[in-house]
GUNUFI-700218 format. One record per residue (C-alpha): residue number from 1; x, y, z. Coordinates in steps of 0.001 Angstrom, whole numbers, plus 500000, padded with zeros to 6 digits. Example, Ala and Ser with C-alpha at 12.3 -4.5 7.8 and 13.67 -1.06 7.14 Angstrom:
<atoms>
 resi     xx     yy     zz
    1 512300 495500 507800
    2 513670 498940 507140
</atoms>
This chain:
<atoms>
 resi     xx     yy     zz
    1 500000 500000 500000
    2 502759 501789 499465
    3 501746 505953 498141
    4 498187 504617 499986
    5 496809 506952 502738
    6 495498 503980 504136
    7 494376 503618 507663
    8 495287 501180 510797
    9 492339 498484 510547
   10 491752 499936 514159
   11 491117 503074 513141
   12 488479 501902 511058
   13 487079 499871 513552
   14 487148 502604 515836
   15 485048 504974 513736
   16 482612 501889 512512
   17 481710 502015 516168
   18 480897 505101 516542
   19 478763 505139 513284
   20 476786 502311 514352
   21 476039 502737 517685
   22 479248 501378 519765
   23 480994 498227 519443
   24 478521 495566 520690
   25 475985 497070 517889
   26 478569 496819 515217
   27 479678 492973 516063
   28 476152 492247 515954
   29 476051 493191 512357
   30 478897 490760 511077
   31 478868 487017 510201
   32 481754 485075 509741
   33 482368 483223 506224
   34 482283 478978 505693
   35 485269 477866 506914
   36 488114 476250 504528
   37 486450 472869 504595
   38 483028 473711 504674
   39 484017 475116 501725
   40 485703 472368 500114
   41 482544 470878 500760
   42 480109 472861 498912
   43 478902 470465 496204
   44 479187 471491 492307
   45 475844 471913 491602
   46 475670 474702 494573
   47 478087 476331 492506
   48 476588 476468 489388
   49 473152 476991 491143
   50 474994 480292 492599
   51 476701 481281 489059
   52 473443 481045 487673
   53 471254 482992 490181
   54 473724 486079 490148
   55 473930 486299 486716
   56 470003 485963 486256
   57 470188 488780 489134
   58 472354 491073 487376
   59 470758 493981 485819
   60 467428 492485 486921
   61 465135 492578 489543
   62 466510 490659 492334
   63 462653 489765 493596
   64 461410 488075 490517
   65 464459 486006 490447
   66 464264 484766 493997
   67 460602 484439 493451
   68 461051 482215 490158
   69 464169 480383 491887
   70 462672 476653 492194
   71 461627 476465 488953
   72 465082 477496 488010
   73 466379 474178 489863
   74 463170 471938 488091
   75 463918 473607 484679
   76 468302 472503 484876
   77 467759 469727 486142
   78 469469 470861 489962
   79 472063 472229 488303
   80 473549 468601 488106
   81 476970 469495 485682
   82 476913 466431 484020
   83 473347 466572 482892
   84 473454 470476 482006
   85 476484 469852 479614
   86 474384 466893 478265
   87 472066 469584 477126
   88 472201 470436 472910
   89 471980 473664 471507
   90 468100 473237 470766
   91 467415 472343 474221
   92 469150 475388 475824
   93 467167 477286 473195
   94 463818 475702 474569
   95 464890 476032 478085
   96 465505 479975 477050
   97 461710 480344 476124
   98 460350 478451 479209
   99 457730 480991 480792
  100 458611 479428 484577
  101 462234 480937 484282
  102 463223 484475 483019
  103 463564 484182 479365
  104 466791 485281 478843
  105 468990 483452 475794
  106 472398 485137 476074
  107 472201 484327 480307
  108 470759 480796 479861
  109 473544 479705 477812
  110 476013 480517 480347
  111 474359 477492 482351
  112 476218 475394 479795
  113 479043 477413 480134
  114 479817 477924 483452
  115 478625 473935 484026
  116 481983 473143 481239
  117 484029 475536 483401
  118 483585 473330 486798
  119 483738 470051 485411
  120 487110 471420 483611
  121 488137 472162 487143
  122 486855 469430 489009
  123 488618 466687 487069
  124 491626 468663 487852
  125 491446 469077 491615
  126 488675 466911 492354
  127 486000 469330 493035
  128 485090 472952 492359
  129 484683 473810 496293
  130 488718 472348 496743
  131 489365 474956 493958
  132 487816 477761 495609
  133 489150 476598 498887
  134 492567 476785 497639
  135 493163 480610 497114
  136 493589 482696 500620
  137 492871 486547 502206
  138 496179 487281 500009
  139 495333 486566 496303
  140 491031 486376 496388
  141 491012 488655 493799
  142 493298 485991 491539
  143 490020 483363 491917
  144 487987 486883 490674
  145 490130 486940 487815
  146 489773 483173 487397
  147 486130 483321 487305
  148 485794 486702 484486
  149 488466 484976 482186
  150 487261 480849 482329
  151 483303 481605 483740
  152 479965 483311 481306
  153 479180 486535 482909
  154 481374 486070 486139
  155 483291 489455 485596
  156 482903 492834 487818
  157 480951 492230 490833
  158 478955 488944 489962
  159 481865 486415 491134
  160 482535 488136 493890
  161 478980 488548 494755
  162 478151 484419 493596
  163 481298 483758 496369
  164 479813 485892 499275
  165 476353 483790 498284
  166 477521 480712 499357
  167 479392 481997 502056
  168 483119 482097 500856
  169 485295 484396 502414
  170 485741 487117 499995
  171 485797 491189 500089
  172 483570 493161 497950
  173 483515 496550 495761
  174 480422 498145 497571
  175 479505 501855 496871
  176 480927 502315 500303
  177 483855 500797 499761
  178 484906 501438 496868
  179 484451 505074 497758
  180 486809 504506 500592
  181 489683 503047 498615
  182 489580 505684 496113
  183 489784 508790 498644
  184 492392 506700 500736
  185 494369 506440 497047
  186 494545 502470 497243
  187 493104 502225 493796
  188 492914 504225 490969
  189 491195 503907 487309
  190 489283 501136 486387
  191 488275 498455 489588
  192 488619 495467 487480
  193 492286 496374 486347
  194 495123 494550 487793
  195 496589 496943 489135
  196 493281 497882 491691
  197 492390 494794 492276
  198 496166 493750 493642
  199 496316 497166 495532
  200 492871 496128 496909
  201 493469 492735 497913
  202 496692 493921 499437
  203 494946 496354 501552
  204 492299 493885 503023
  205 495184 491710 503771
  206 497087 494060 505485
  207 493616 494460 508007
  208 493531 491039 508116
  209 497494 490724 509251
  210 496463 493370 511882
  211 492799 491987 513023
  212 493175 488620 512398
  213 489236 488947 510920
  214 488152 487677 507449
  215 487725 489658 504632
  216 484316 489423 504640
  217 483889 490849 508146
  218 486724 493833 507278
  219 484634 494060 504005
  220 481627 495367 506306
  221 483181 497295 508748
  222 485001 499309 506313
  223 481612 500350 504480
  224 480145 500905 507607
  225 483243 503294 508408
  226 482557 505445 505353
  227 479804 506635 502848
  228 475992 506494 503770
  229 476774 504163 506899
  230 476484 507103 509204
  231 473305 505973 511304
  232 473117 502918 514202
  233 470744 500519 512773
</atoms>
């Protein structure tokens, strides 16, 4: 963080307290992330049930999709891999039409996708959760990368967003705190450069050197530090 005016995760803390009401308030606001094997646990077909939902959700109304969500499951099949990538183009086309899901053909295509994507991974380290598993506080934003270069639709915030889902320890580019990291001069230009997101991920590893919290809980306490999180909820 070198150039960075970047604060002591303390400081932070300090001033997320005092935004939100005092420290017992604020710790009741946080929840910790799946550990390394619960992760490593999470079964394939969660993931691509995840990868699906978020990028069904983006750009869309997050109700409907929620709302419409078991049919999603009926309609591929539980998100089974193997069946999905059984699928032919004239099926995916049919499935893309189906009134019970949110006709979409571009975003129901990435079913297939994203389904090649974890298979491709899972014969190579046995399963898509031992993957995920693998990367740690220091390089999360690698496994970002990962998922906008080999995933359909996994760039900006849906990857990020599909990991916090299932409960994956991860950090994310909220209004809040992305605001933060751009008056504190930790990133610059475009978010989804390499250049931000190593400055980034270098930052929330730094708090997590100092706090010993995940990045998920340093996530939230830094947005409620800054921005609109002024009032004790």
């Amino acid at each position: 963080m070198a150039g960075s005016k970047a604060e002591s995760f303390q400081s932070i803390y300090r001033r997320a307290c005092e935004r939100k009401g005092g420290e017992r308030a604020l710790e009741a606001m946080l929840q910790a992330p799946l550990s390394k094997a619960e992760v490593e646990a999470i079964p394939d077909d969660r993931f691509l049930a995840a990868m699906t939902k978020q990028v069904f959700k983006s750009g869309f109304v997050w109700r409907v999709i929620e709302q419409k969500w078991p049919d999603f499951e009926t309609v591929f099949f539980g998100f089974n891999t193997d069946k999905v990538l059984l699928m032919p183009d004239e099926m995916l086309e049919q499935k893309a039409s189906d009134k019970r899901i949110v006709r979409n053909y571009k975003k129901v295509m990435t079913v297939r996708d994203n389904a090649m994507m974890i298979k491709d991974v899972t014969m190579e380290h046995g399963s898509f959760g031992k993957f995920v598993a693998s990367f740690g506080k220091e390089n999360i934003t690698e496994l970002w990368a990962f998922l906008k270069k080999r995933g359909a639709r996994l760039g900006g915030n849906t990857g990020p967003y599909m990991l916090r889902a299932l409960g994956i320890d991860t950090f994310l580019f909220s209004r809040d705190v992305e605001d933060y990291l751009r008056k504190h001069d930790i990133v610059d230009g475009g978010l989804t450069s390499k250049k931000s997101l190593t400055a980034a991920n270098a930052a929330f590893a730094q708090w997590h050197k100092e706090s010993g919290r995940s990045l998920q809980e340093i996530s939230a306490i830094v947005a409620f530090s800054w921005g609109t999180n002024n009032r004790p909820t």
